[in-house]
Structure formats: C-alpha cells, structure tokens
N, CA and C atoms as a LAMMPS dump frame, in Angstrom:
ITEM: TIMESTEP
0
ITEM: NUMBER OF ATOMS
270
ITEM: BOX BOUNDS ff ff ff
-5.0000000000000000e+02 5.0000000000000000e+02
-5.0000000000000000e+02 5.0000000000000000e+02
-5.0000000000000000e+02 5.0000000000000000e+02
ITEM: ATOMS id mol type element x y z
1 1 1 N 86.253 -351.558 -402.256
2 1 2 C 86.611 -350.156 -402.376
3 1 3 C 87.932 -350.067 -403.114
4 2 1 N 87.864 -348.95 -404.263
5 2 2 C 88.547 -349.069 -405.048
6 2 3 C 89.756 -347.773 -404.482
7 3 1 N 91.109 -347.302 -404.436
8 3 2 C 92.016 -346.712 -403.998
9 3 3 C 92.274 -346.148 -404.89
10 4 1 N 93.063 -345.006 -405.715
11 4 2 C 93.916 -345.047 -407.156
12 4 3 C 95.605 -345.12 -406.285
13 5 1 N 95.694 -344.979 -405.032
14 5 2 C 96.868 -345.118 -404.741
15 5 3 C 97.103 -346.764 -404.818
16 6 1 N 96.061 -347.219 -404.129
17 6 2 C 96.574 -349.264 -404.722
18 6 3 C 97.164 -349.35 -406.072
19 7 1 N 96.722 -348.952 -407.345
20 7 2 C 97.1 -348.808 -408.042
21 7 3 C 98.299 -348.583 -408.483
22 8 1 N 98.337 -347.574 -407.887
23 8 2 C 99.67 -346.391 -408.059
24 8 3 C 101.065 -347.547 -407.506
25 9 1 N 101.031 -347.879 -406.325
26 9 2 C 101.807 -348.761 -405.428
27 9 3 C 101.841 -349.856 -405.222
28 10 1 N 101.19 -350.537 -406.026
29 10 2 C 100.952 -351.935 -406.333
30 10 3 C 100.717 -352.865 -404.996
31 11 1 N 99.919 -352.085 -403.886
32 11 2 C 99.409 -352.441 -403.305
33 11 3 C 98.272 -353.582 -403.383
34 12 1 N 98.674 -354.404 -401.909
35 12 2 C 97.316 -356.026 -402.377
36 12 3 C 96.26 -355.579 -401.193
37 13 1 N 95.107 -355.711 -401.864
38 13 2 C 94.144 -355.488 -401.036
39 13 3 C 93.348 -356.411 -400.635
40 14 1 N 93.334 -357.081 -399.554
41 14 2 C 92.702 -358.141 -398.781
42 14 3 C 91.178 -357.878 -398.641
43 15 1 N 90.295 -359.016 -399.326
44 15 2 C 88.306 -358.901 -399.412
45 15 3 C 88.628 -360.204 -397.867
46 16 1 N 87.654 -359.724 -397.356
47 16 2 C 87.5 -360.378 -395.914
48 16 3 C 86.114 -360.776 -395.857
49 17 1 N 85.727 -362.066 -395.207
50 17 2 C 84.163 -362.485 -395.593
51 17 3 C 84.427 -362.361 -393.774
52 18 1 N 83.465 -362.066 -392.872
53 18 2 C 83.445 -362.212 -391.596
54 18 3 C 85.08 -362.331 -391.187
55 19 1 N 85.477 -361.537 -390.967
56 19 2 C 86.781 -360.965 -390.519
57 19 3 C 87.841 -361.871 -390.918
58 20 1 N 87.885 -362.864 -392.044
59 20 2 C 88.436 -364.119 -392.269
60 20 3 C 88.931 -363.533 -393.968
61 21 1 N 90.413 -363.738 -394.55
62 21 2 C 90.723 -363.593 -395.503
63 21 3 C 89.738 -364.411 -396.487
64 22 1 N 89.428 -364.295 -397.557
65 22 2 C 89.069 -364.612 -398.298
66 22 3 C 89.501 -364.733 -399.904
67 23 1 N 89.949 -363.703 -400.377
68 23 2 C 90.872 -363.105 -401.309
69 23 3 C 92.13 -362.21 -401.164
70 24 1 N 92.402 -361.958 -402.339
71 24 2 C 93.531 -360.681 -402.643
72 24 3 C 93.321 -360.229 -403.366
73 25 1 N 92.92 -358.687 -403.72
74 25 2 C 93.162 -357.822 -404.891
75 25 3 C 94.024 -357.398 -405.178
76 26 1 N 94.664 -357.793 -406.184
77 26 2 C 96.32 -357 -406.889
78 26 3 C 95.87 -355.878 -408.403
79 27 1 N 96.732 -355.241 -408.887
80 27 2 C 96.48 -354.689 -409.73
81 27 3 C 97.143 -355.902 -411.087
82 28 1 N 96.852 -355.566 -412.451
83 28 2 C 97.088 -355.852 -413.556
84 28 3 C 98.937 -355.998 -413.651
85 29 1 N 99.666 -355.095 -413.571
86 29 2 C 100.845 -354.79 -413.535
87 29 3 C 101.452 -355.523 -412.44
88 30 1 N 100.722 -355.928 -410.943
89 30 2 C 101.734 -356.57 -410.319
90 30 3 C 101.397 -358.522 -410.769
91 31 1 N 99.697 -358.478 -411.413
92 31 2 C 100.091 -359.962 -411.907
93 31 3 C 100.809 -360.298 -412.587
94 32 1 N 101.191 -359.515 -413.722
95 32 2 C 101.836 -359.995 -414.966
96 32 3 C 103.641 -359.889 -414.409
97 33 1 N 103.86 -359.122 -413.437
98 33 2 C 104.937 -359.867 -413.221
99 33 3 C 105.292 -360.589 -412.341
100 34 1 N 104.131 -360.894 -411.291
101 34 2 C 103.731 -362.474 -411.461
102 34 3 C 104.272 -363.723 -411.624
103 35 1 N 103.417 -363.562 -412.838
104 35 2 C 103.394 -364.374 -413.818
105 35 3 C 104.509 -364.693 -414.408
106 36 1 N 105.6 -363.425 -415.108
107 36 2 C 106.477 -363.698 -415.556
108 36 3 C 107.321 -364.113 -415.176
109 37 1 N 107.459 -363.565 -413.264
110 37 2 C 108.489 -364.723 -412.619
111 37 3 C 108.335 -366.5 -412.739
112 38 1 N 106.841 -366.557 -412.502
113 38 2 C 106.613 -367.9 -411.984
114 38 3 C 107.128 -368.863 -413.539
115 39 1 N 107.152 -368.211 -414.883
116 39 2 C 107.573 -368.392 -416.089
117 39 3 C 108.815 -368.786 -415.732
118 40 1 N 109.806 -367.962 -415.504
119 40 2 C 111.083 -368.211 -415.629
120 40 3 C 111.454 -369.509 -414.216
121 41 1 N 110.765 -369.323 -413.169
122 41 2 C 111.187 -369.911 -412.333
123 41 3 C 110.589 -371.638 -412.95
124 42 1 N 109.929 -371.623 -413.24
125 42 2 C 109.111 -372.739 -413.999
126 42 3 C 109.846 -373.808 -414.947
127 43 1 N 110.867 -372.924 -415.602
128 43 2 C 112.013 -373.294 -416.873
129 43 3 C 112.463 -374.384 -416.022
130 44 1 N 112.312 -375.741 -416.63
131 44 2 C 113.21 -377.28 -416.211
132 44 3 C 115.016 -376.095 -416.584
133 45 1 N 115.326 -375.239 -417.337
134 45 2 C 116.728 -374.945 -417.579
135 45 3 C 117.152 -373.877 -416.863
136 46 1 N 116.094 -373.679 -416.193
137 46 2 C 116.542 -372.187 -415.201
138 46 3 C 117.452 -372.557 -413.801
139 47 1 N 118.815 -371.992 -413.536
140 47 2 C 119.417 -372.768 -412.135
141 47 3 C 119.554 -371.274 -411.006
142 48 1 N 118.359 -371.394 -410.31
143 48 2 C 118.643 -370.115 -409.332
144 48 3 C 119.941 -369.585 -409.237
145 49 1 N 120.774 -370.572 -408.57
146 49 2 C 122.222 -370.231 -408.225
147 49 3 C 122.973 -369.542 -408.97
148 50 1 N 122.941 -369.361 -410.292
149 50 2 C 123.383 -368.886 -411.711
150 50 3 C 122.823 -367.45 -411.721
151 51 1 N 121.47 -367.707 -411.734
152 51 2 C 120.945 -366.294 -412.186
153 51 3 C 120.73 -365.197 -410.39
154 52 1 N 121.393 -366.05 -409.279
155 52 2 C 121.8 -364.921 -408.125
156 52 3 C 122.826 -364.528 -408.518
157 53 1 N 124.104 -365.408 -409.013
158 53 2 C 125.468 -365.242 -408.871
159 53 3 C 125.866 -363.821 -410.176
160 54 1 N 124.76 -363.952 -411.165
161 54 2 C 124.593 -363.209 -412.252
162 54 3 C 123.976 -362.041 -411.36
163 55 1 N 123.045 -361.764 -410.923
164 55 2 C 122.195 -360.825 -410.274
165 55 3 C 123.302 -360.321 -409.332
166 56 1 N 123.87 -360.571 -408.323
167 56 2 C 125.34 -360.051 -407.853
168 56 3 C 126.19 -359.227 -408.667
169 57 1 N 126.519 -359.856 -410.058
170 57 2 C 127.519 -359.297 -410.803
171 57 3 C 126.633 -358.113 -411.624
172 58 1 N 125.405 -358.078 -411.588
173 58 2 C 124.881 -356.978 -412.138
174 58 3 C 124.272 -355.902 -411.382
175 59 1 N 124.31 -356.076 -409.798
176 59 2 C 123.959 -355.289 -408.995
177 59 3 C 125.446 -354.432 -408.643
178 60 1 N 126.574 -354.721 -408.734
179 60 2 C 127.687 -354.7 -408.741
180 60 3 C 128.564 -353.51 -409.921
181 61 1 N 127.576 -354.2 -410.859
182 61 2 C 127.962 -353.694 -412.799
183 61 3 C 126.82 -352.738 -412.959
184 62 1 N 125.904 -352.067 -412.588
185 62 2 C 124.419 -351.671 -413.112
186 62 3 C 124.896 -351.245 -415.012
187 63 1 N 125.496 -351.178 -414.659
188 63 2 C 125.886 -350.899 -417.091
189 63 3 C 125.264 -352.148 -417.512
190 64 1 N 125.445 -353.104 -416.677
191 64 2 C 125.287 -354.48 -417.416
192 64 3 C 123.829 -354.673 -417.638
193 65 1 N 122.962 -354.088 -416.992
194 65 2 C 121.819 -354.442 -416.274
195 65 3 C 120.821 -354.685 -418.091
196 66 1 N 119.966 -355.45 -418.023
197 66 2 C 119.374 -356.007 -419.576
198 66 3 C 118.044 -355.889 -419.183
199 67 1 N 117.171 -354.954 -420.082
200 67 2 C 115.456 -354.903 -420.282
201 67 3 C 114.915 -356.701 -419.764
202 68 1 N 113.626 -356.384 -419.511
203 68 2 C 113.456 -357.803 -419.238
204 68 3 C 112.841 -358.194 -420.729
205 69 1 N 112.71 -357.492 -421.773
206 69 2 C 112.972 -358.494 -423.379
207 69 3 C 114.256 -358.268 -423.805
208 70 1 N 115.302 -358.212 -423.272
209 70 2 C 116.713 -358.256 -423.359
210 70 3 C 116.98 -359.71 -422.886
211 71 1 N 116.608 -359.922 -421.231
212 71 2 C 116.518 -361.302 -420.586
213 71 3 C 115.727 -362.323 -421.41
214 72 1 N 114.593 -362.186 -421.624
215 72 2 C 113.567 -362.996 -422.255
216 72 3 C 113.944 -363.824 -423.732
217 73 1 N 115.053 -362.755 -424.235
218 73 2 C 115.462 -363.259 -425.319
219 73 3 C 116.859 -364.563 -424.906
220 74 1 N 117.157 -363.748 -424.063
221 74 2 C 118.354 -364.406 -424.021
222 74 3 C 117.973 -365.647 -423.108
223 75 1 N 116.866 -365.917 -422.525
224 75 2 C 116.134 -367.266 -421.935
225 75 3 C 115.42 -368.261 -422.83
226 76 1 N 114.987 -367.852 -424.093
227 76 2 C 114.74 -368.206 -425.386
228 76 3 C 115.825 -368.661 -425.951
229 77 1 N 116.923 -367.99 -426.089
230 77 2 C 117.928 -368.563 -427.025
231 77 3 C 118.566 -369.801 -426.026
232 78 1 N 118.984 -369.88 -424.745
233 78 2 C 119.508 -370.857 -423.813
234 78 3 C 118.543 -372.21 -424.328
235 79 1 N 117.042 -371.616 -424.373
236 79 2 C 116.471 -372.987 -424.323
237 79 3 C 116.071 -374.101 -425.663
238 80 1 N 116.454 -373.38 -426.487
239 80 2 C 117.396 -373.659 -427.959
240 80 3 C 118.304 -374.326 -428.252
241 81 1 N 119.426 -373.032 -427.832
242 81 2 C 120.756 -373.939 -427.895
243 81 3 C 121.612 -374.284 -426.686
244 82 1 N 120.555 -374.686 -425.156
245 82 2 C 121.497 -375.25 -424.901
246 82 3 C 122.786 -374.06 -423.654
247 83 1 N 122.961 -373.127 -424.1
248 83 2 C 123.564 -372.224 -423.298
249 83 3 C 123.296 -370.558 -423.408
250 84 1 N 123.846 -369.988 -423.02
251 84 2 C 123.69 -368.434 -423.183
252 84 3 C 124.491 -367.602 -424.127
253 85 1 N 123.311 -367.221 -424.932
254 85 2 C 124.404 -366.287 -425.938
255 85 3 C 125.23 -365.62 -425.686
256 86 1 N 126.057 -365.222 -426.541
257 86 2 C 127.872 -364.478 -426.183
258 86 3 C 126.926 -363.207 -426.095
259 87 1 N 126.21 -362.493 -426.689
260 87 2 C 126.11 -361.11 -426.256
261 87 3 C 125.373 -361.088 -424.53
262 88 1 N 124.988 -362.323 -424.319
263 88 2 C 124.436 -362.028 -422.82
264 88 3 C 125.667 -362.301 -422.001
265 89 1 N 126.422 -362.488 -421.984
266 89 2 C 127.838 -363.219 -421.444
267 89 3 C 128.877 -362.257 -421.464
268 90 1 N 128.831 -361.47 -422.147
269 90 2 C 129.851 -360.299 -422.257
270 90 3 C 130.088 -359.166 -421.358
C-alpha cells in the first residue's frame, strides 16, 4: 500500500511476510542520500573527526553552510590535491 504522505516524509515502510520483517520501502530521494552518505563515508580520505569539528563550526556559522555540490566539489578537489581548497577553508 502505497501512502503519498510516505512520500512526502520520507517515511520507511516495513513489507512483513507472516508478521516477520522482510523488507523496507524507502522513497527515491531518501536512497540517493543514502547513497551519497555511504559515498563520502566510504572516501579512504574522509576523517569523521574533521568533518564533525567542521559541522560544529558551521552549525555555529550557518553563512558558512555549502550546497552539497559546493561540498562534493570541494571532496573532489581534496582527493586530487591532497587537501582542501582555500575557498572551502575560508
């Protein structure tokens, strides 16, 4: 049974075979970000501790706060050269 509020709320909807989980239904929008976490968390160059201590200073700063293809770029360029560009650093 389909909801449009699941949708709406990115609600997970549990398929049950004899009262026993079986699956999860998620919508499109909550896989893909997902996905995109399990991406970044995935990075051999990604260091949690960094990107909380950053997440602090931007929960703190919200001006600072960067699109996630603002982030994406700037996780691209780290894994390049090595560190974080000066415009993400500023």
């Amino acid at each position: 049974m389909y909801r449009e509020s699941d949708h709406a709320t990115h609600d997970r909807v549990t398929i049950t075979r004899n009262g026993e989980p079986v699956a999860v239904l998620i919508s499109p929008a909550e896989l893909e970000s997902i996905d995109a976490t399990l991406e970044v968390l995935g990075d051999p160059g990604f260091n949690l501790a960094e990107f909380l201590s950053e997440r602090e200073y931007t929960d703190a700063h919200p001006e600072t706060v960067l699109s996630w293809e603002q982030f994406s770029l700037a996780l691209d360029f780290r894994a390049e050269h090595g560190q974080w560009p000066e415009w993400y650093l500023e």
